[in-house]
C-alpha positions as CSV (number, residue, x, y, z in Angstrom):
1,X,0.0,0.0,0.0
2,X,1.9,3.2,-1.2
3,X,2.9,5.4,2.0
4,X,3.0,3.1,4.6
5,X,3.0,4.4,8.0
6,X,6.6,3.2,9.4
7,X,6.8,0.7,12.1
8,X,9.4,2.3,14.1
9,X,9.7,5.1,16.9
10,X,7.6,5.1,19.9
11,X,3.9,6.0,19.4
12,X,2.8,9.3,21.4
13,X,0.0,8.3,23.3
14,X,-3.8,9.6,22.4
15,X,-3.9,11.1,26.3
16,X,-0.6,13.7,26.5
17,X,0.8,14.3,29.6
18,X,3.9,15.4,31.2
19,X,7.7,16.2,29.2
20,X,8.0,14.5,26.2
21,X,10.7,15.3,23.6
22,X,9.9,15.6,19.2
23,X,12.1,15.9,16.8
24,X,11.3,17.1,13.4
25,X,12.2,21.4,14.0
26,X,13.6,23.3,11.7
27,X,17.3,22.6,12.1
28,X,17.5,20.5,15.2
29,X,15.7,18.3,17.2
30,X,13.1,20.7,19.2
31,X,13.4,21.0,22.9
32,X,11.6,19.0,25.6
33,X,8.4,20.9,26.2
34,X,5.3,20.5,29.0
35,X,1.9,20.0,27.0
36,X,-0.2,20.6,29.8
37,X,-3.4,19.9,28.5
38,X,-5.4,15.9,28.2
39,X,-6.4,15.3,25.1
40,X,-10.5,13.3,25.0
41,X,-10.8,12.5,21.4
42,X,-14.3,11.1,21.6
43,X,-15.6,14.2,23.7
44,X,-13.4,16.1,21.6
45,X,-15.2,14.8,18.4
46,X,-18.4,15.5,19.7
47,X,-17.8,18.8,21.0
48,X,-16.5,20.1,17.6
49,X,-19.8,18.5,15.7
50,X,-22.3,21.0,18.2
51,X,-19.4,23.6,17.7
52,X,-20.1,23.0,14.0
53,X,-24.0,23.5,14.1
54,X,-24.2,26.2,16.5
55,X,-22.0,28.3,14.9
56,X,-23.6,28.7,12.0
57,X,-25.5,31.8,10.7
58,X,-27.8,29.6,9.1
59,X,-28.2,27.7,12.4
60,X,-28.9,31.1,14.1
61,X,-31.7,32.5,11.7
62,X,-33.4,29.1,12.3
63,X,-33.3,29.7,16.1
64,X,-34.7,33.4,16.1
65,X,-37.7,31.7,13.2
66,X,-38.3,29.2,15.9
67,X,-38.5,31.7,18.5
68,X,-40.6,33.8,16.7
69,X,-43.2,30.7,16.1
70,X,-43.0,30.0,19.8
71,X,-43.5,33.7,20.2
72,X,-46.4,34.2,18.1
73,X,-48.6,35.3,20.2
74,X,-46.8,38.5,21.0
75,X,-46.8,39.8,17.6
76,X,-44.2,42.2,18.1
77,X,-41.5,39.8,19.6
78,X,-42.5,37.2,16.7
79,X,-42.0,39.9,14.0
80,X,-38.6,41.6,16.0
81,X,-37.4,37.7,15.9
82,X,-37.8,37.1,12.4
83,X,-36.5,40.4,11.3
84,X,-33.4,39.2,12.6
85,X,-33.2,36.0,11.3
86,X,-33.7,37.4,7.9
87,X,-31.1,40.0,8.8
88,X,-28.5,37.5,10.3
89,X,-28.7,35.5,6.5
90,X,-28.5,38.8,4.4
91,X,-25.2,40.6,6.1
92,X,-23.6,37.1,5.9
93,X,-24.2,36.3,2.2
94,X,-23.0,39.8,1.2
95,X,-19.3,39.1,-0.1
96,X,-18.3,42.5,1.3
97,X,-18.8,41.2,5.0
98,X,-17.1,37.4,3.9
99,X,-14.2,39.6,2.4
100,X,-13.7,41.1,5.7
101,X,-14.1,37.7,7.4
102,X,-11.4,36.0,5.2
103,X,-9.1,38.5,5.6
104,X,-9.6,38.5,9.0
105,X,-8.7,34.3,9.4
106,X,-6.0,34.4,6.7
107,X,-4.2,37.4,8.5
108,X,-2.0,35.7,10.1
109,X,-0.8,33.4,7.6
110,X,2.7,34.2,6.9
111,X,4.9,32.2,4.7
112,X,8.3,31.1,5.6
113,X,8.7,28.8,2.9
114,X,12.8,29.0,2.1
115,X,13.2,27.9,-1.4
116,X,16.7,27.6,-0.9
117,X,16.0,24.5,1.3
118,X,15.4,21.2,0.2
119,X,13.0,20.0,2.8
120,X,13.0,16.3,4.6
121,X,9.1,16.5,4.2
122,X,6.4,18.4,3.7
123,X,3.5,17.7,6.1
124,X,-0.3,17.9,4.2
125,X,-3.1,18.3,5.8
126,X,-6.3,16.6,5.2
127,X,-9.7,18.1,4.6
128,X,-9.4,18.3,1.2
129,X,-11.7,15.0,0.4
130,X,-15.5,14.9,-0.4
131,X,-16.7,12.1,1.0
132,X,-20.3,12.0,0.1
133,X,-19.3,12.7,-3.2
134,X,-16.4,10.0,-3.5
135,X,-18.7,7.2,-2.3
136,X,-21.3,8.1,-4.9
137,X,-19.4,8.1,-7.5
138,X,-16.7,5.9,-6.5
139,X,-14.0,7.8,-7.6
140,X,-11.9,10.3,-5.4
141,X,-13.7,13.7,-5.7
142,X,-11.5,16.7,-4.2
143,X,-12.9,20.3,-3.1
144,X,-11.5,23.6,-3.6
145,X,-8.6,23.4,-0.7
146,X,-7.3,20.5,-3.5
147,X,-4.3,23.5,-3.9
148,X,-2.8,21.8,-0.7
149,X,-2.1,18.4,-2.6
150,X,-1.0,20.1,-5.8
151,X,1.8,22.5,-3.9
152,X,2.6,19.5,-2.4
153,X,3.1,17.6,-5.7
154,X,5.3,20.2,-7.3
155,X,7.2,20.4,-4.3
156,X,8.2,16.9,-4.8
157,X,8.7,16.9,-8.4
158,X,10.9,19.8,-7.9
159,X,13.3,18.5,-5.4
160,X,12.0,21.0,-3.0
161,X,11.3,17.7,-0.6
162,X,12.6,14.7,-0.2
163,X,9.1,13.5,1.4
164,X,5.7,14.1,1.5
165,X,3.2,13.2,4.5
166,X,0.0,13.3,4.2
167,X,-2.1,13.5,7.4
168,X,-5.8,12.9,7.6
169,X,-8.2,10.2,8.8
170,X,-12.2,10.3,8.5
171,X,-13.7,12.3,11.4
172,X,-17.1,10.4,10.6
173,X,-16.2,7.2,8.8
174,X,-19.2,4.6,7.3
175,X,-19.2,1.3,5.5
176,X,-16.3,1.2,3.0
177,X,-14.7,4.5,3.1
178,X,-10.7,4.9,3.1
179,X,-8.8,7.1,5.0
180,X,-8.8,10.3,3.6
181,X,-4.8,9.9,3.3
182,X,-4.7,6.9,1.2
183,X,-6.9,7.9,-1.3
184,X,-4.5,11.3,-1.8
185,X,-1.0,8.9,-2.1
186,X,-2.9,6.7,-3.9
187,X,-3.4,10.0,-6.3
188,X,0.4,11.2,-5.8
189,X,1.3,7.8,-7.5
190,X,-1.0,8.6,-10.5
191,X,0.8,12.1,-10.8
192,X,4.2,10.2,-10.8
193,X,5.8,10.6,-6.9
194,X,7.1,7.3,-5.9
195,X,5.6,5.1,-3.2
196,X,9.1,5.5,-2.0
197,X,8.8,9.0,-1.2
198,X,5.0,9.2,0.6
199,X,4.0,8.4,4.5
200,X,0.4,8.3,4.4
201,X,-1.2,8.5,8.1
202,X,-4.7,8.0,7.8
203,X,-5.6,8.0,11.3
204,X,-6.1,11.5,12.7
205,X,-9.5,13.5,12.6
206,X,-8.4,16.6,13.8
207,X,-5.8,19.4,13.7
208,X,-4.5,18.6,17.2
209,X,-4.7,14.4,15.9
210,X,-3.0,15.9,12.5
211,X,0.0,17.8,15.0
212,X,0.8,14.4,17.7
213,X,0.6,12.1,14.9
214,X,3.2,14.0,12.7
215,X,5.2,14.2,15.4
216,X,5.4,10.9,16.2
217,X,6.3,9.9,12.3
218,X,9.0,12.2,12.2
219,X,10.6,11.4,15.5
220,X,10.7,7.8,14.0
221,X,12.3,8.6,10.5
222,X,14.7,11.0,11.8
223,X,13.5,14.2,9.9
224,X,14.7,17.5,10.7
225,X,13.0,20.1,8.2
226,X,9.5,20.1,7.5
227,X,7.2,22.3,5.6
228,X,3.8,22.9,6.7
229,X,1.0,22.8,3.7
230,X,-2.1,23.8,4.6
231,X,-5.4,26.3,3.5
232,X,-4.3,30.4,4.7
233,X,-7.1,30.1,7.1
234,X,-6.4,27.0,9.0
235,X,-2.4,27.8,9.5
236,X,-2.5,30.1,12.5
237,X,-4.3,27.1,14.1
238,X,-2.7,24.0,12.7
239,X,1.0,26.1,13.0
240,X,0.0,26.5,16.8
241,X,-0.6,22.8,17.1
242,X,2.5,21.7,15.8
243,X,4.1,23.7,18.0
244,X,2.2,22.4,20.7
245,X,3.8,19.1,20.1
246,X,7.3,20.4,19.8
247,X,7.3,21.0,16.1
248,X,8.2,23.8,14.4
249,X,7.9,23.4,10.7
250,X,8.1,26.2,8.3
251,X,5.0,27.3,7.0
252,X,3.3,27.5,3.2
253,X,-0.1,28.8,3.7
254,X,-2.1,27.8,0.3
255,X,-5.8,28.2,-1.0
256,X,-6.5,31.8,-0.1
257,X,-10.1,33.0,-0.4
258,X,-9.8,36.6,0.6
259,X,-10.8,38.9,-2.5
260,X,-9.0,42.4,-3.5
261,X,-12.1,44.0,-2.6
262,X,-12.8,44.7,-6.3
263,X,-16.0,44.3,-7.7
264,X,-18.3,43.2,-4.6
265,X,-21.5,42.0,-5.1
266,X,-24.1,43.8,-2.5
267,X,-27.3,41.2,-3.4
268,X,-27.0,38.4,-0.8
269,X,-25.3,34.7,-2.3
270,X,-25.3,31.5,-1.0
271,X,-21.4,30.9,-2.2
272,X,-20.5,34.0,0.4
273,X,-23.0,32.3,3.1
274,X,-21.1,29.3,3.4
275,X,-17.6,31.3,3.1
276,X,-19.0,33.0,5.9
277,X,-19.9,30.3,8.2
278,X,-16.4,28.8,7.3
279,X,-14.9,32.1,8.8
280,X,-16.3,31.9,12.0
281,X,-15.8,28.5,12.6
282,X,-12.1,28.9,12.3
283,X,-12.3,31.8,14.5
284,X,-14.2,29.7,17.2
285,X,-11.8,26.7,16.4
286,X,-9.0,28.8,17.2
287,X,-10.5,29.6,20.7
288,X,-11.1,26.2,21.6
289,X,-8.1,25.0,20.8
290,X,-6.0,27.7,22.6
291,X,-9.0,27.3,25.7
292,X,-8.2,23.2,25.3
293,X,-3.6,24.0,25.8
294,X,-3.5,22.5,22.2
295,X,-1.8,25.9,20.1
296,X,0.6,27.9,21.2
C-alpha cells in the first residue's frame, strides 16, 4: 500500500501528559516541552460536531424563526425575531462582510517557505476530500482546498522535498470509506511521486490528531525540516498545534479566499453564506483549541 506508515519510533499516546521530547524542528531536534493539557478525542469529536451547528448563521436565523413561532402570540416579539433572522442570512451572504471575514482568518498566515532549502518532508493536511461525493461516484472527488495536494506535488517533483506526508483520517467514517490519506497517495502515484517518497497517516481526525501524529512519524524517521501545507485560514491554528507538540515546521499557507475587494457584489449569495460560516468557525476553532492548551 503506497505510503505506509513506518513501524518504528515510539507511538505518542492519544492522552498527552507530562515532558516529552519531538524531533522534526527546523534545524535541530526541538526542545523537551510540557503539553499541559489531556487530550479526549471522543468528547473532543463530539464537541466540535455541536461547535459545527451552532455556529452557523444559518443555524442562528433558524433559532430566532423558531423563537418567533413560539413567540407568536406576542406579535411584536414574533415579528422583532424574524427580522433578525432574515437580517442575520442577508449581512452574511454579502461578499463585502465574507471579504472582511477571510481577511480576517488568513491574517495571520505568513509564509516562511525557504526555497533555498530542500526540505525532509512536507506535512499535508487533510480536509481536502468529499466524502459523500467519493462514495457516490466511486472515484476520489476533491474540493476547492485541493491547492494543498498540488503544492505539495510540485514540491516533490521539484526536489523541493525529499518526502511528502500526508495527514488525515475520517472524522465520521461509514461502511467502506478509506482514509482520507490513502486515497491522496494513492493520487500522488497517479501524478508520478514514488511510493518510495509518501507516509500516508490516515488516522487523525483533527488538527491537534494531524500535529501528535506528525510528530510521532518524524521522530521515528529521523526528519529535521519540514514544511507545513495547509489552506491560509487553517495555518494560524494548525501552525499552533505543531508547536504544541514540539514542532516547528516552516509554514506554506495555500488556497487563499480573501478577494481584493474589487467588484463586490451587494445582493445576498449562497457561495459567500457558506464562506461566511467557514470564517467563523475557524475563528471559534481557534479559541477552543487555545482554551483546550492544544496551540501555542
Amino acid at each position: 500500500m503506497p505510503g505506509r506508515k513506518p513501524r518504528g519510533g515510539a507511538d505518542l499516546p492519544r492522552r498527552v501528559d507530562g515532558e516529552t521530547r519531538r524531533r522534526g524542528a527546523r534545524d535541530a531536534a526541538g526542545p523537551t516541552r510540557r503539553v499541559r493539557a489531556s487530550y479526549h478525542p471522543a468528547v473532543f469529536l463530539a464537541l466540535s460536531k455541536v461547535l459545527d451547528w451552532v455556529l452557523a448563521p444559518l443555524s442562528w436565523a433558524i433559532l430566532l424563526l423558531a423563537g418567533a413561532a413560539l413567540l407568536r402570540r406576542r406579535p411584536r416579539l414574533a415579528w422583532t425575531l424574524a427580522a433578525l433572522a432574515a437580517a442575520v442570512l442577508v449581512v452574511f451572504s454579502l461578499e463585502p462582510v465574507t471579504d472582511r471575514l477571510d481577511r480576517l482568518v488568513e491574517r495571520g498566515a505568513v509564509s516562511t517557505y525557504r526555497p533555498e532549502v530542500v526540505y525532509d518532508a512536507v506535512v499535508v493536511l487533510g480536509g481536502m476530500v468529499d466524502g459523500a461525493a467519493t462514495r457516490a461516484s466511486g472515484e476520489l472527488e476533491l474540493d476547492q482546498r485541493v491547492e494543498r495536494l498540488l503544492r505539495a506535488w510540485e514540491l516533490v517533483r521539484a526536489g523541493k522535498a525529499r518526502m511528502v506526508l500526508l495527514s488525515g483520517g475520517i472524522a465520521d467514517p461509514q461502511r467502506g470509506d478509506v482514509p482520507e490519506a490513502d486515497r491522496l497517495a494513492a493520487k500522488l502515484v497517479a501524478w508520478g511521486i514514488p511510493t518510495s517518497q509518501i507516509v500516508a497517516e490516515g488516522t487523525s481526525r483533527n488538527t491537534r490528531e494531524n500535529a501528535i501524529e506528525s510528530s510521532r512519524i518524524a521522530a521515528a524517521r529521523g526528519w529535521h525540516t519540514l514544511l507545513l501545507v495547509t489552506s491560509a485560514a487553517h495555518m494560524p491554528r494548525a501552525l499552533g498545534c505543531f508547536r504544541a507538540v514540539g514542532l516547528e515546521p516552516d509554514a506554506l499557507p495555500v488556497d487563499r479566499r480573501a478577494g481584493d475587494g474589487q467588484g463586490e457584489a451587494w445582493l445576498p449569495r449562497a457561495l459567500a453564506l457558506s464562506r461566511s460560516t467557514d470564517a467563523l468557525r475557524e475563528l471559534a476553532g481557534r479559541a477552543v483549541y487555545r482554551l483546550a492548551g492544544y496551540t501555542r
